[in-house]
C-alpha positions in Angstrom: 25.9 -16.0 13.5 24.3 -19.5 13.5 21.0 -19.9 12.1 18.3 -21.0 13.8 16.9 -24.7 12.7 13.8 -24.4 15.0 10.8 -25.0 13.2 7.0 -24.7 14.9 4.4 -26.8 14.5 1.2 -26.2 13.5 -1.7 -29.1 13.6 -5.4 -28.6 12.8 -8.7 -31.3 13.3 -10.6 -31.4 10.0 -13.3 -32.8 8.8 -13.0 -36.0 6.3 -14.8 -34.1 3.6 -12.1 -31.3 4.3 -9.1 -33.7 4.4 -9.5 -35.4 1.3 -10.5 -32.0 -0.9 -6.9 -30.9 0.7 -5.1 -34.1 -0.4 -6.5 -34.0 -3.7 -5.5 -30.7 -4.7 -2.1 -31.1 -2.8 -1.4 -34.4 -5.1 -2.7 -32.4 -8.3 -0.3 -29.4 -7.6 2.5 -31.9 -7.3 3.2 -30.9 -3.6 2.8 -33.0 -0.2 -0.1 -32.0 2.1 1.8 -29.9 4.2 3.5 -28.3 1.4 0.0 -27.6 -0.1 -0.9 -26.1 3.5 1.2 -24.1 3.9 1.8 -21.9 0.9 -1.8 -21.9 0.6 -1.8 -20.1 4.1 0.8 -18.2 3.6 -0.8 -16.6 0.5 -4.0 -16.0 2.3 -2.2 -14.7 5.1 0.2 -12.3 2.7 -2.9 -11.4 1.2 -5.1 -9.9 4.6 -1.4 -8.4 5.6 -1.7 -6.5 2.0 -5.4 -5.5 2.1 -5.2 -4.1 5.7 -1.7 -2.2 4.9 -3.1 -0.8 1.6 -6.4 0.1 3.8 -4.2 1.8 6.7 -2.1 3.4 4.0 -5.1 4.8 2.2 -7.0 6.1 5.5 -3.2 8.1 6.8 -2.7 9.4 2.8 -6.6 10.6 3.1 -6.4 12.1 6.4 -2.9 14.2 5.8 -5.0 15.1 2.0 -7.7 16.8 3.7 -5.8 18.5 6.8 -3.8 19.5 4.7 -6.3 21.4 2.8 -8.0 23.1 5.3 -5.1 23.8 6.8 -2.4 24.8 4.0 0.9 25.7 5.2 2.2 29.2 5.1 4.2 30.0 1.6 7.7 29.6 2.1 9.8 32.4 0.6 10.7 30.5 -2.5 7.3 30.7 -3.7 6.9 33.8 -2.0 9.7 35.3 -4.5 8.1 33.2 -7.2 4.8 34.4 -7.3 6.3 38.3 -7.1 8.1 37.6 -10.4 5.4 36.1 -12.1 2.5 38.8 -11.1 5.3 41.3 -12.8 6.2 39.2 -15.8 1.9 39.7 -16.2 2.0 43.1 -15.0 4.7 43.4 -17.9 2.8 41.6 -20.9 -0.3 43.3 -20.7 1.4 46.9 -20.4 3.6 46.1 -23.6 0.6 44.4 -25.3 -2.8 45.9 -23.9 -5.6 43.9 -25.1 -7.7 47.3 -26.2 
């Protein structure tokens, strides 16, 4: 499969003031302007994509949390079986070792 060598183009209008604070810190960090552009926007962008995943994620966990408490499944009989051995292993202990 050949790879694709299409690149899109992205242009912005700024301000002087704006230009030249860009250009500064592109030539500080060693990069060329549009270098400097656009990892810096692809950081901010990475950054809303996390903080609006992690927010989606945390409202789904929260919602399943509290249906799930007021409406707790039905024991499976596993635990079921479980519990029935462990009430008697109790029922055993105290009648071998009352506490009176």
């Amino acid at each position: 499969m050949a790879l694709s060598k299409a690149k899109e183009r992205i242009s912005a209008r700024v301000p002087q003031h704006a230009y030249q604070t860009l250009t500064q810190a592109a030539e500080i960090s060693g990069a060329t302007l549009n270098q400097f552009l656009l990892q810096a926007a692809l950081e901010k962008a990475q950054m809303i994509i996390d903080k609006n995943r992690t927010i989606k994620l945390s409202t789904q966990a929260a919602t399943v949390f509290f249906d799930t408490i007021e409406n707790p499944p039905k024991p499976k009989s596993k635990l079921k079986n479980t519990m029935k051995t462990y009430k008697e292993s109790i029922l055993r202990t105290i009648r071998l070792h009352p506490l009176a």
